[in-house]
Phi, psi and omega in degrees: 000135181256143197244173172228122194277155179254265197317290171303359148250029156296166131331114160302120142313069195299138186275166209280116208286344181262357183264336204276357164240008138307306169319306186281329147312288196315325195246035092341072192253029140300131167285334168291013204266121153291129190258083146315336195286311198275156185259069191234122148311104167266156160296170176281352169268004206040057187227127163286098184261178190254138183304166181268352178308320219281319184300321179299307203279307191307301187276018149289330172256356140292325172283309206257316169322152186220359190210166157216050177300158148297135185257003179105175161326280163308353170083205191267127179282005143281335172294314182305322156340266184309315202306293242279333169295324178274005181250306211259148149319131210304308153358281178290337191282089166219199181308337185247045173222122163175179209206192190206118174274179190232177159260111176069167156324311194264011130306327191288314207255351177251005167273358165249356155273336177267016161294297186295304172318351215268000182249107201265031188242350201273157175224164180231134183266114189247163160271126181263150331281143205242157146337174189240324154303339186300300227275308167306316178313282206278009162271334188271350140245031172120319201316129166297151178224146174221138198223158184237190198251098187273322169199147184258144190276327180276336190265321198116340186242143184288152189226073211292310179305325183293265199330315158292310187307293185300302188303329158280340146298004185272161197256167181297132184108333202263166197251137193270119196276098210222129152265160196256351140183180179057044178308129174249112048239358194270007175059357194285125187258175167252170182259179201307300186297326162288330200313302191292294193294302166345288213309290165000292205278270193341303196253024169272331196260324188121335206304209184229072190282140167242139195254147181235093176283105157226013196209047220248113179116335209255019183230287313113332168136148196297304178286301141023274224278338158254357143353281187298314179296353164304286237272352167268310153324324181280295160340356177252153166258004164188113215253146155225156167199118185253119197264156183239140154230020169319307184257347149299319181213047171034046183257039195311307186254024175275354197055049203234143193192185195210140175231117187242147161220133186246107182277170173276350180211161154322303204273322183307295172346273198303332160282314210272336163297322204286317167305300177334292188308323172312314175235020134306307154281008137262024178248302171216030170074286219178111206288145167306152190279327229272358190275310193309294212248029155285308180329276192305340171298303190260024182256354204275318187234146189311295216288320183290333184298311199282313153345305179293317191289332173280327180288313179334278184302340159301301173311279184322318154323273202301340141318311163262074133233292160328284203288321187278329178293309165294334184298282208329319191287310187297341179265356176300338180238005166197099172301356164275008188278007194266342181255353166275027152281349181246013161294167187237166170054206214267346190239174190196135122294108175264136177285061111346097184264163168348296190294347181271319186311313183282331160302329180261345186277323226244327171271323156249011173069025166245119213273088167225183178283153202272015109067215161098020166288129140292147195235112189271347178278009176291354199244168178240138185315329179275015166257340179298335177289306216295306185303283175333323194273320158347291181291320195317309180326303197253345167300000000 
């Protein structure tokens, strides 16, 4: 009888290099081994905890939920709501504005590529090195990608003329990938003044920016951190921005996120939530409720609002105390390391090869991707010498 094979003709699967060194952590039983990899927020005890605005809000809503109905395509619209006040300027919150929620950022990023895709002339411009997922989102529904040189690792530095340059060759319509601050994987900010020149080329050009919000609180301060993307969105006729609340509000596996698109009308606006929805159900139907609506719960009171906005700035501290302890250390054996003292959020890239990577792993029990991303809320302040001298060592 003749068959057409399913599984023996995919494709091989290389596994996911950062789910496969979780893995190599786990089963790693020196008590001393350190987690540089995974990108979750630790505490000074190296414990991911659930905040207490988030604790406040679960049991308000235990006490008070009455369904566990289905929420639609579109999630819940207080969550979109309440989300959409707090990323954007009071300005901007009007009819040519509006969203969808999602599971996670990366629902978010993959209904604006296919959105985006729907112009099969459009490319999209990434910065290199990017998150290790972008390049998968938007290639896997067509989308051209074209990429430029975002920062070098041996300087320290954003490579700002590489970055203006491409943008001034992108053509009208296609669309440019900008994080909106605490960039993963290099921790690298932009200043005020590229910022200004980015908004400059986009509404000189046409283009299209999409924003990857995912880490809003954790660099410079919660309103802080979006800045620059205000000033490139008032510059634009048209916009996405896909927010995360993974890391704002230490909600990793609850999945919660947003996809905002922001138009020249009501009605462009109200189609493009409608494609959102449109290939949301066909994707994974409807996003889960219970992350959405812990959100919309402390974003809802005064008193939890404020509780979340102290653990925020608490979190952040301890980030940049963490980051200014390693620099100090780290530029004694490379001065140009001097500057990631002045990076944001959770990551840093060190020019680092493979082969130092697999040296620290294997000789000091310290874990990051090969890389040479660090995840720094990942170290507890009595590990940096330790880390540091480790690392000193191959610079």
């Amino acid at each position: 009888m003749p068959t057409r094979t399913l599984l023996a003709a995919l494709p091989d699967q290389k596994p996911d290099p950062l789910l496969a060194l979780i893995k190599k952590f786990a089963s790693d039983d020196r008590p001393g081994k350190i987690d540089l990899g995974v990108g979750v927020y630790r505490n000074a005890e190296g414990k991911t905890p659930v905040m207490a605005a988030v604790k406040s809000a679960e049991h308000h809503l235990w006490e008070t939920q009455d369904s566990k109905s289905y929420i639609g395509p579109e999630g819940d619209p207080t969550f979109v709501s309440l989300l959409a006040q707090e990323v954007f300027c009071d300005g901007m919150v009007t009819e040519n504005l509006a969203g969808v929620q999602t599971p996670g950022g990366t629902a978010a990023l993959r209904l604006s590529a296919e959105i985006l895709a729907h112009d099969n002339d459009r490319s999209i411009w990434i910065g290199t090195p990017t998150w290790a997922n972008h390049n998968a989102i938007f290639a896997t529904v067509g989308l051209g990608i074209k990429t430029y040189r975002f920062f070098d690792p041996q300087t320290q530095a954003v490579r700002v003329d590489e970055m203006l340059s491409a943008f001034e060759s992108a053509k009208c319509g296609d669309a440019i990938l900008l994080h909106a601050s605490c960039h993963n994987p290099t921790g690298a900010a932009i200043s005020a003044e590229v910022w200004s020149a980015i908004a400059e080329i986009v509404a000189r050009k046409g283009l299209i920016p999409l924003f990857d919000n995912a880490y809003q609180g954790l660099g410079r301060g919660f309103a802080q951190d979006v800045e620059g993307m205000h000033t490139v969105l008032k510059a634009a006729d048209e916009a996405i921005v896909a927010v995360s609340c993974s890391k704002s509000f230490s909600l990793y596996r609850e999945r919660t996120g947003a996809a905002f698109v922001l138009g020249n009308s009501a009605t462009d606006v109200a189609r493009g939530v409608a494609n959102f929805a449109y290939h949301a159900r066909a994707s994974y139907s409807m996003p889960p409720a219970h992350g959405a609506a812990v959100v919309a719960t402390v974003l809802a009171d005064a008193g939890r609002r404020k509780l979340w906005i102290d653990e925020l700035a608490s979190m952040r501290s301890r980030i940049f105390e963490i980051r200014t302890e390693l620099t100090n250390r780290l530029s004694a054996y490379m001065p140009q390391l001097a500057a990631v003292a002045d990076q944001e959020g959770m990551f840093s890239l060190l020019p680092l090869t493979p082969e130092n990577i697999t040296h620290l792993r294997e000789v000091h029990g310290i874990y990051m991707p090969d890389s040479g991303r660090v995840n720094l809320a990942g170290l507890r302040i009595e590990q940096v010498d330790q880390v540091s001298r480790a690392i000193g060592q191959l610079l």
